[in-house]
N, C-alpha and C positions, 0 to 999 in steps of 0.2 A: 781560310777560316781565321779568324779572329780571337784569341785569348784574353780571357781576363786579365788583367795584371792589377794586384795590391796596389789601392791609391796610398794618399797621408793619411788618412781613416781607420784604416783598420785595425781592429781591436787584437789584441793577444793575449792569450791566458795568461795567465799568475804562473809562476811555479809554485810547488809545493811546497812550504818552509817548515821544515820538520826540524827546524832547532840543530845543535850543537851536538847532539847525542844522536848515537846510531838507531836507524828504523830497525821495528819487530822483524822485518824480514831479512835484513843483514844479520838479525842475532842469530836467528833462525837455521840460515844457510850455513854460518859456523859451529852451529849446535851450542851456543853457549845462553845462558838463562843470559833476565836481564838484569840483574845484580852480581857483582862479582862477588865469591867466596871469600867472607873477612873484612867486606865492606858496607856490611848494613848498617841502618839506624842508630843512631848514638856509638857507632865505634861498637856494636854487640856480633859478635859470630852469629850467622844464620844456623837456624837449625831446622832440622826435616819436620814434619807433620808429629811424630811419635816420640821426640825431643819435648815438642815445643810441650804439649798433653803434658810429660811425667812432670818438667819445667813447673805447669801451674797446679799438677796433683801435689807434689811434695812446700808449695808455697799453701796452698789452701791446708795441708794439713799441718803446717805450720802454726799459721793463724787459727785452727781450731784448737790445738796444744793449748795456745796463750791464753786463749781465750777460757779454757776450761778451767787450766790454773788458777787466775785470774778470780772465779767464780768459786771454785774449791777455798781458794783462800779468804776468801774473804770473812770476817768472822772468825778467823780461826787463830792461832799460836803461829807469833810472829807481823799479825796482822791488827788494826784497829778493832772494833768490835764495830757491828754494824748500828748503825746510830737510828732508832725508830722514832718520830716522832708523833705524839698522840694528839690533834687536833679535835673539837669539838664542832660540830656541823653550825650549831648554832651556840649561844649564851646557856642555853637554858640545858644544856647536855649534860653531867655531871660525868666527870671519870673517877671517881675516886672506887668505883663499883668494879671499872677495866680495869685498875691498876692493882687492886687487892686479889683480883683472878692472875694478872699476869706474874705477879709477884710467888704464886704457889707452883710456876712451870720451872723450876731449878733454883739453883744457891742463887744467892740476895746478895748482892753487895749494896747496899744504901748509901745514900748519899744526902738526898733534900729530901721532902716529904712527896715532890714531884717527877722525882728522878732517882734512877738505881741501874745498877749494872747487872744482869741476869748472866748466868751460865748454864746453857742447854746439857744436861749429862749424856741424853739420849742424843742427841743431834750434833752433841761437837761443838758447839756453837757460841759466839760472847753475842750479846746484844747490850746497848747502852737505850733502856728508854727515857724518855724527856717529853714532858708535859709541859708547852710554856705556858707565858701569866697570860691574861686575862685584855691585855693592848694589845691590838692587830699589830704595830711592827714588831713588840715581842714577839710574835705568832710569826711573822714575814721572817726577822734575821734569822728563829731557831731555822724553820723550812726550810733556807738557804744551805743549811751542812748539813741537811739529814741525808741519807741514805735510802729510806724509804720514809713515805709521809702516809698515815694510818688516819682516815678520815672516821670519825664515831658518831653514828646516826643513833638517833631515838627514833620510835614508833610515830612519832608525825610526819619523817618523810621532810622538814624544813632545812633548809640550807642557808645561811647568812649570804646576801648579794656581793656585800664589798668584801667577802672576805674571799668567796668564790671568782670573783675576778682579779683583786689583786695577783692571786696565785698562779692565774694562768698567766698576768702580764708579766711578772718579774722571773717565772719560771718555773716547772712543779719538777720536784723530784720524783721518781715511781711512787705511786697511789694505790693504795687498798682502801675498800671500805668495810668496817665493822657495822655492823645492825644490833645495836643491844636489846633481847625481846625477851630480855629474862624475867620474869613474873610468877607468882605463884599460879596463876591461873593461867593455863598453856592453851593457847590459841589449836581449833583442829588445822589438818592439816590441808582443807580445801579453802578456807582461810589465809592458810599460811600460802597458797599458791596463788590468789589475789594478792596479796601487801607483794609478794616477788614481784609479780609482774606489775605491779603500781612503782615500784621502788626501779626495775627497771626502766621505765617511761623518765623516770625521775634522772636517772645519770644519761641519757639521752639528750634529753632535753639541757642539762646541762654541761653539756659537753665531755661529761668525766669517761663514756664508755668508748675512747679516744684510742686509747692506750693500753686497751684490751686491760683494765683494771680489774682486780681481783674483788668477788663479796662472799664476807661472809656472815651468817647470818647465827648469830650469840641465842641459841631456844634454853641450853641448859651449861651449866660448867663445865661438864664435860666435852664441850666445843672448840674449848680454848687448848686444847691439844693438839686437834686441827689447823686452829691459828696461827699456832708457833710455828707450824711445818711453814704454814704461809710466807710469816715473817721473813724467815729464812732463803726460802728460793723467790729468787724473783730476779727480775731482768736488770740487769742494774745501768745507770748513767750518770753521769756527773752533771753539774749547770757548765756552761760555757765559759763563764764569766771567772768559775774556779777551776778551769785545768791548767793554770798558768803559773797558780798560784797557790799557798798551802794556808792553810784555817785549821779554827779549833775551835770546838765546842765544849764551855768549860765543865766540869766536876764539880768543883769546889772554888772559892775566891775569897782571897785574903789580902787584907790591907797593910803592909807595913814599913815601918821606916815614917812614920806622918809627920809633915811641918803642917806649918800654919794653913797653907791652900791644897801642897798636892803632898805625895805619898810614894810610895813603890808599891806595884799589884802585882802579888804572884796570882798566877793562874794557871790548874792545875786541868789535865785532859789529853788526852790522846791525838796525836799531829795528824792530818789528813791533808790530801791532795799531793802536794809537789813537794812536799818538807818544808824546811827552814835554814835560814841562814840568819846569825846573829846580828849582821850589819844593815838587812834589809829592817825598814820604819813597821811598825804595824797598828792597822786600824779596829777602834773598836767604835761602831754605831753608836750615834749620838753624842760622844765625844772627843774624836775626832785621831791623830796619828800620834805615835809617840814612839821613843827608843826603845831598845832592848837592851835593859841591865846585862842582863848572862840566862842563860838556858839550862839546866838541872835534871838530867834524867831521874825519874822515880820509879819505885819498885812500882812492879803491875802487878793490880791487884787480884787479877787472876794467873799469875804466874808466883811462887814462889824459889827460882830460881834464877830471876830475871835478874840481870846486872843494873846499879843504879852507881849513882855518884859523880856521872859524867858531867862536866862541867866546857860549855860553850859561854866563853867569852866575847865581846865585842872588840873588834881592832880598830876598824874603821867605819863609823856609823858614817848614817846617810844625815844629811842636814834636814832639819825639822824646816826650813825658811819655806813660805809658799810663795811669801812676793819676792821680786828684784826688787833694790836699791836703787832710787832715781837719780841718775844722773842729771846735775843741773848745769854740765856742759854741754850735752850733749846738743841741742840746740845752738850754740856757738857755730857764725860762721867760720868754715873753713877756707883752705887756701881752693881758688876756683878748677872746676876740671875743665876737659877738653869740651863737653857738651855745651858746658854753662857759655865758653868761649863763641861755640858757636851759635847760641841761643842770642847773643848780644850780636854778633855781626848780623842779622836777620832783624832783630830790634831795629840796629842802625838806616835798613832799608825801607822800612815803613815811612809812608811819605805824609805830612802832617800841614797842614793851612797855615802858615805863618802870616804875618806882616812882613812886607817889602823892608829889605836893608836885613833883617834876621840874619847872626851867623847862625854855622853849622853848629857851634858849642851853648847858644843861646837857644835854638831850638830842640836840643836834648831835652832839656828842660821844662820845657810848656806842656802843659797837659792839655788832650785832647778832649772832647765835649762829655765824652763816654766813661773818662777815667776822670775829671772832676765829680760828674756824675757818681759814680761808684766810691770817691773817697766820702761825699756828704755824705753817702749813704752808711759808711762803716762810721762816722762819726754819731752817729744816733742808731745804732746797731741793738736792739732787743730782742730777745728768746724770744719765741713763740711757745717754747714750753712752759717758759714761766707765765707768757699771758692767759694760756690757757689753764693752766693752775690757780691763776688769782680769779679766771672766771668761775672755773667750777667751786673755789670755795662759796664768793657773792654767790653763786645761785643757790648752792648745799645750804650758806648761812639760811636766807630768806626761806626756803623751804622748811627747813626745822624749826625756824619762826614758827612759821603757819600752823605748823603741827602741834606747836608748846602750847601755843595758845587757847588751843581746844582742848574743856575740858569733857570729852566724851569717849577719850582717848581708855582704852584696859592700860592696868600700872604695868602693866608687861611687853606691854608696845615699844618698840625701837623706833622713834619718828625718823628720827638721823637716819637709819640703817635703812629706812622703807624708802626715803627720797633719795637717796644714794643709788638703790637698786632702781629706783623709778629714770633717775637721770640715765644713769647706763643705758637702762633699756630704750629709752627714748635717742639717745644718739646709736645705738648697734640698726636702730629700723631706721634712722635717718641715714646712715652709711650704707645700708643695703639695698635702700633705694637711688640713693645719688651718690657712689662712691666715690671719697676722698674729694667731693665739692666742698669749695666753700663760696662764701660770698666776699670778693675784692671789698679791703675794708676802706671807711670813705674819710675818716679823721688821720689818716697815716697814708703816706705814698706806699705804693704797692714797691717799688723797688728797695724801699728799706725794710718792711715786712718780711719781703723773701729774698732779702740778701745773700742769704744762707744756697739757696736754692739753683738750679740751672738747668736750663733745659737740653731733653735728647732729642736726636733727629729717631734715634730709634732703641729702647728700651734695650730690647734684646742683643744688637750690635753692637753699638754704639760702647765706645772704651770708659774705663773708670780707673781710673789708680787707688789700689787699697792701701798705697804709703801714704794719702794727703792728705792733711788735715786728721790726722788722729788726736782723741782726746788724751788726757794727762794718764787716766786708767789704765791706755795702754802700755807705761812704761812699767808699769807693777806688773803685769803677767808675762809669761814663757811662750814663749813660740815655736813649733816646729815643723820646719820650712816644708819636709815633705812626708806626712804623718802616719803612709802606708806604711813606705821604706823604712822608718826609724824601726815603725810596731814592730816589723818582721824581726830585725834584727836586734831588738832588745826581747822579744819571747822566746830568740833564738837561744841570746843568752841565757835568760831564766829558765830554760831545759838543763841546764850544765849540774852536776852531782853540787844536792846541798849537802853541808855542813849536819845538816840533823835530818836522818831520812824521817818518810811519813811512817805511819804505825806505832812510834813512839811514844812512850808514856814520860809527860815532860811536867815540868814546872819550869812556866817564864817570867820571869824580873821584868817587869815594864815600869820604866821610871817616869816620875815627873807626872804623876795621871792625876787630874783633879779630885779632891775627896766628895766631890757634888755622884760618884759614881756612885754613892753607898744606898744614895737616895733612890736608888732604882728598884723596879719590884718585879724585875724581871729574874726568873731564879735561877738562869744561867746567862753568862755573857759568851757572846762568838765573837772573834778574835780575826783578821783576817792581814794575811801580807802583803805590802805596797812593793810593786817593780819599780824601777828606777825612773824618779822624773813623777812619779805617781802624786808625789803631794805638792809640784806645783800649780800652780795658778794660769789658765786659760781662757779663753771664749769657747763653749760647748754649745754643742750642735746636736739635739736630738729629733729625731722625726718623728711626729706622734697623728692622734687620729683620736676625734672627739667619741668620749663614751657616752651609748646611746643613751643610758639611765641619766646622764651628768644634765640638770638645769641652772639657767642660771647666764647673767653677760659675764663673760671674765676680759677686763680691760687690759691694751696691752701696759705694761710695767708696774704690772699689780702682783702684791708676793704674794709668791706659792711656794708648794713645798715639792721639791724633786729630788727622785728616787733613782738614782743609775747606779746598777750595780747592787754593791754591798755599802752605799752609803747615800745618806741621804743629808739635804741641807736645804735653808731657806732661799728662796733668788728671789729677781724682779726681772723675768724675762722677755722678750720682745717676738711677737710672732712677726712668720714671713712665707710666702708662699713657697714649696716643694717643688721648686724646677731645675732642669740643669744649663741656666743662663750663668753667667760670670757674674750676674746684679738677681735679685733677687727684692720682690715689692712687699714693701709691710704691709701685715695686718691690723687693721687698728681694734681689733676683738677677734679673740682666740674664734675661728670658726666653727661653725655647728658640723659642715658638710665637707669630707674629704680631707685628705693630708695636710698638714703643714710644720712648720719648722718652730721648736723653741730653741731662742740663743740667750744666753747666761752666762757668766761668769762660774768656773766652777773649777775644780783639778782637773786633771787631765787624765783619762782612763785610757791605757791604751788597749784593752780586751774589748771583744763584742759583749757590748752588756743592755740590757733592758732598761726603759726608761720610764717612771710614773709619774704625771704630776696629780697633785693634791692641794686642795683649799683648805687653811685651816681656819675654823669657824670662831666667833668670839667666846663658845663656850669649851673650845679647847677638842673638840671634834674634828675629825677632818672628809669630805668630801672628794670621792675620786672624780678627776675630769677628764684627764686624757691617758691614753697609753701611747708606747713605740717603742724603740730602739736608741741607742747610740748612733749618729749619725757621724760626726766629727769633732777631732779638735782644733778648732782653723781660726785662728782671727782675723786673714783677708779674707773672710768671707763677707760679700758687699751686700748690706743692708738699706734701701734705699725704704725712705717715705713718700709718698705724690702728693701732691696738693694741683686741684684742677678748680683753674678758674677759669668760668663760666661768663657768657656773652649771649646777649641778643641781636637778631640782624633786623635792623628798622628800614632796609632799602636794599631790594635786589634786583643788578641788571644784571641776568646771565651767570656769568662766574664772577660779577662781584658784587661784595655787599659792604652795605656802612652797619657795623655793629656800634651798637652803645652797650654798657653795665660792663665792657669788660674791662675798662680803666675809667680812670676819672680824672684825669689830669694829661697833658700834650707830654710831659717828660716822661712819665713812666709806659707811653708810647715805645721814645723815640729807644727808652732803656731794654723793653722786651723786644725789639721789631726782628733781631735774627732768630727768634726762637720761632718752631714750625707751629702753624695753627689746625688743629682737627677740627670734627664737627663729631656730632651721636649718630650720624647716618654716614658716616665714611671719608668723608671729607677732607680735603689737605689745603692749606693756602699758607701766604705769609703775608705780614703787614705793609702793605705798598706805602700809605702816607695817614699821619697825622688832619682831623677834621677839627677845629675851633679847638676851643681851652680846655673843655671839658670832657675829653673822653673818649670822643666820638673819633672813629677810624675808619678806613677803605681796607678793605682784605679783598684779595685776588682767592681763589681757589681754582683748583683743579676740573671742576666740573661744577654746573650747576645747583645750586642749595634750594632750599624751600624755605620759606616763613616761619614752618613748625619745627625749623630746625635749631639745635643750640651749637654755639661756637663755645669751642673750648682750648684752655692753654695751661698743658701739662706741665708742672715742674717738679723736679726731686733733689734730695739731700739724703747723706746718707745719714744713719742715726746709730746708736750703738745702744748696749746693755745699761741698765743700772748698776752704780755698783751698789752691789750689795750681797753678804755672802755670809752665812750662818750655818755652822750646824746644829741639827735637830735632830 
């Protein structure tokens, strides 16, 4: 009999490869768990089942403690007073009816005709109310430090649009609403249970019944008892943008020390959020950052035993500067590095067409067909921003012609303003039908046109250096190289014990404030502190998202008005699409559909903070357009423009064709031929050869084309912000 025997074939199993560490069954066998005693997670002692329970009973009851405290206190001796603000739903709401009711629920401390400090006897309790003026960003900054925001409806049930959305985009404090239905003639009460549930459909519908928002409903005076309890409990939260940071909602405001433009502004009110420190800059809406004189505690006026006199001076202020100082060495060549060295040995290898007898030192020197090329070109070197500027004036002019001329016109007609809107509109539906085409122009070589320009083999791969070629702009703004990492550790600092805690009843010295402040008819100012690095000057990155109410083209580097944060200022910013490539494509009109990006020139915020933009009108009105967030503060972030020019193909055999329109001359051929060629149905090729003088080309593709096809040749450059930079 005969046995099999293993050829060279035969397969053999694997062993098991159970790693480094012992199998369950060896732990098993010595009875030992699989973690040793003392060696858990993070270096922590293990603990049994009935450890680990009392472990997170006695931390949760921890956190309920603070939490209650927290809530106990607030309001109370030792603490701010809680700050109520009384909005009106719409224009036409009057409060002067809530505030003579609120004013009868405890001692009065007065202050403006719109504002007064209450003390609850029966509840314990301080309240600061505040009625701002009559401007929405009056309305926006007070909402910003309130505590609670107190919405007051009339019997129509109407809500102002832009005021209802600003609120939710910049952020709402806790919301209550008031129903004032005080009348001599009292509604029944089968009645009164229609207008509820009408009035509920109403915060529905607009989002307010979010937050489990509190109503109540004003039938007689004696309601407003109930109210107060309101006022008082309620869930409380801060905005994001101020847990970082300490603000103040003033009292009182006084001008003194005044020269000829600015002054010293005391400003008097109770500290909130994070405190104060006298060295830190701080900002006031609308006019922008400034020092602190010295800090002055003052008696509180609901304490008469309260210590005052305390005086906080400044040691070492922060610098007011928001640009750098240009260096005009800094472009000075230096002595060469190692790179540069080897960048030149590689030069030296390129091989070039000489004439016969040439030395090696004589052909250094000769330019090649491609870089004579490229120097005529920088030699007659023109913007295209500026051609396109002197275009749109020629057309704007001639159009506002037409329009002067007629006289059928109303005196209130804007002709200017209506063909302005009319040009806009007519290139946003030219763009959205043939995006970033143009037509190759025919009285100018196309390689001096888009000198600027270059092409990519692939958008999204394809390398960019954000150091080359930047404009003069950027030697004025700050940069910081890695802007998580800084944020983290500069709000780590700004947690450190201030100099002046919050709850404080203070008077601040802010020097140097322009006296254009008096002009203001807002009847409180809110005050807010800058972190370090805060007032300089960046490229800002926010992400927003078209408001569906918003009509209208909005062109890019057309000024608007943006809103991040607690401050707001004029720009000219540049959209760009919402993706996470290293390059990023311009928008050439803020989009109606979907995310995108504005970049600006602006300070540098290192908090999460909210972003609005705003049109403001030629009668001094402003128009919401977009919302978002803060996105970043990054000045290599690559903002690229496309420009695609466009070709027809007059002759196709298979995969190649002879296109004409897409040059007009054999050199600006010979100038584009490494850049790759697409088509609108998929296509890829590149320029194999030059056809006669005018134009005309051979392209190879990759596959087949059709007749009804177009040839296209992408190019981009990167573009940057306007300067431009104002506060409003």
């Amino acid at each position: 009999m005969v046995s099999h025997k293993a050829g060279p074939l035969k397969q053999t199993k694997k062993a098991h490869k159970h790693g480094k560490h012992r199998s369950k069954g060896s732990l098993s066998v010595k009875g030992k768990a699989g973690i040793l005693p003392g060696k858990g997670k993070c270096g922590v002692n293990n603990l049994n089942k009935k450890d680990r329970k009392n472990r997170d009973k006695q931390l949760k009851k921890v956190k309920l403690n603070c939490s209650a405290a927290e809530k106990r206190g607030l309001g109370g001796p030792g603490h701010s007073p809680i700050c109520v603000v009384l909005l009106p739903a719409h224009s036409g709401v009057d409060l002067s009816q809530t505030l003579q009711l609120l004013r009868t629920q405890g001692e009065v401390h007065s202050l403006t005709d719109n504002s007064f400090y209450l003390f609850s006897t029966k509840l314990k309790k301080r309240l600061q109310v505040v009625c701002p003026g009559e401007g929405i960003f009056d309305q926006l900054d007070t909402v910003k430090c309130a505590d609670l925001v107190v919405l007051v409806w009339d019997s129509s049930f109407i809500i102002d649009p832009l005021l209802r959305t600003c609120l939710f985009a910049q952020g709402l404090p806790p919301v209550q609403h008031m129903v004032m239905q005080l009348s001599e003639q009292r509604v029944s009460d089968k009645e009164f249970s229609v207008q509820k549930k009408q009035f509920t459909d109403i915060l529905q519908k607009n989002n307010f019944s979010l937050n489990n928002a509190k109503v109540q409903y004003m039938r007689e005076a004696s309601d407003f008892d109930n109210a107060l309890w309101g006022l008082v409990n309620f869930k409380q939260h801060t905005l994001g943008f101020l847990r970082e940071r300490g603000y103040l909602i003033s009292s009182s405001v006084e001008l003194q020390d005044t020269g000829p433009e600015t002054g010293t502004l005391v400003v008097r009110g109770y500290l909130r959020g994070q405190g104060l420190d006298p060295n830190q800059l701080l900002h006031i809406p609308g006019h922008g950052h400034f020092r602190v004189h010295k800090i002055v505690t003052s008696p509180d006026p609901f304490s008469e035993t309260s210590s005052s006199g305390t005086v906080y001076e400044s040691s070492n202020p922060a610098s007011l500067e928001m640009e750098c100082e240009i260096n005009e060495m800094d472009a000075e060549q230096t002595w060469p590095t190692e790179l540069d060295f080897a960048e030149a040995e590689e030069a030296k290898k390129l091989t070039k067409r000489v004439p016969k007898g040439t030395s090696a030192y004589q052909a250094v020197w000769m330019l090649s067909d491609d870089e004579q090329e490229e120097d005529s070109g920088m030699e007659e070197e023109e913007d295209e921003e500026e051609e396109s500027e002197e275009s749109e004036e020629e057309l704007e002019d001639e159009e506002s012609n037409d329009y002067k001329d007629s006289d059928n016109y109303d005196v209130t007609f804007d002709a200017e303003e209506e063909a302005e809107e009319l040009r806009k509109f007519r290139e946003a539906c030219e763009d959205e039908q043939f995006p970033d085409e143009i037509d190759t122009p025919i009285d100018i070589a196309a390689r001096v046109r888009f000198q600027k320009y270059r092409g990519l083999k692939s958008f999204r791969t394809s390398g960019w250096d954000p150091k080359e070629n930047l404009p003069r702009d950027y030697a004025r703004i700050s940069q910081i190289r890695n802007f998580r990492n800084v944020r983290k550790s500069l709000l780590r600092q700004s947690n450190t014990d201030k100099l002046v805690p919050p709850g404080t009843h203070v008077d601040i010295y802010i020097a140097d404030v322009p006296l254009a402040i008096r002009d203001s008819n807002s009847s409180s100012i809110t005050v807010f502190s800058l972190l370090q690095h805060e007032q300089r000057l960046s490229v800002q990155h926010v992400a927003q998202a078209r408001h569906p109410l918003s009509t209208g083209v909005v062109k890019c580097k057309e000024q608007l008005l943006a809103q991040v944060g607690f401050r707001r200022y004029m720009v000219q910013p540049i959209f760009s699409q919402h993706t996470k490539s290293n390059k990023h494509k311009m928008e050439r009109f803020m989009p109606v559909v979907g995310n995108f990006v504005a970049s600006f020139y602006a300070p540098i915020t290192l908090t999460d903070s909210p972003a609005v933009l705003f049109k403001v009108e030629v009668d001094g009105s402003v128009t919401l357009l977009s919302t978002g967030t803060l996105l970043s503060c990054d000045p290599d972030r690559v903002v690229c423009k496309r420009v695609v020019l466009s070709g027809h193909p007059a002759k196709i055999n298979k995969r190649a064709a002879v296109v004409r329109y897409l040059f007009h001359n054999r050199e600006d051929i010979a100038y584009f031929r490494p850049v790759q060629i697409r088509t609108k149905h998929g296509s890829r090729g590149h320029i194999k050869e030059a056809l006669g003088t005018h134009g005309h080309c051979k392209i190879t593709f990759d596959k087949p084309i059709q007749q009804s096809d177009t040839v296209l040749l992408p190019l981009y450059k990167r573009v940057f912000p306007k300067w431009h930079f104002e506060y409003f």
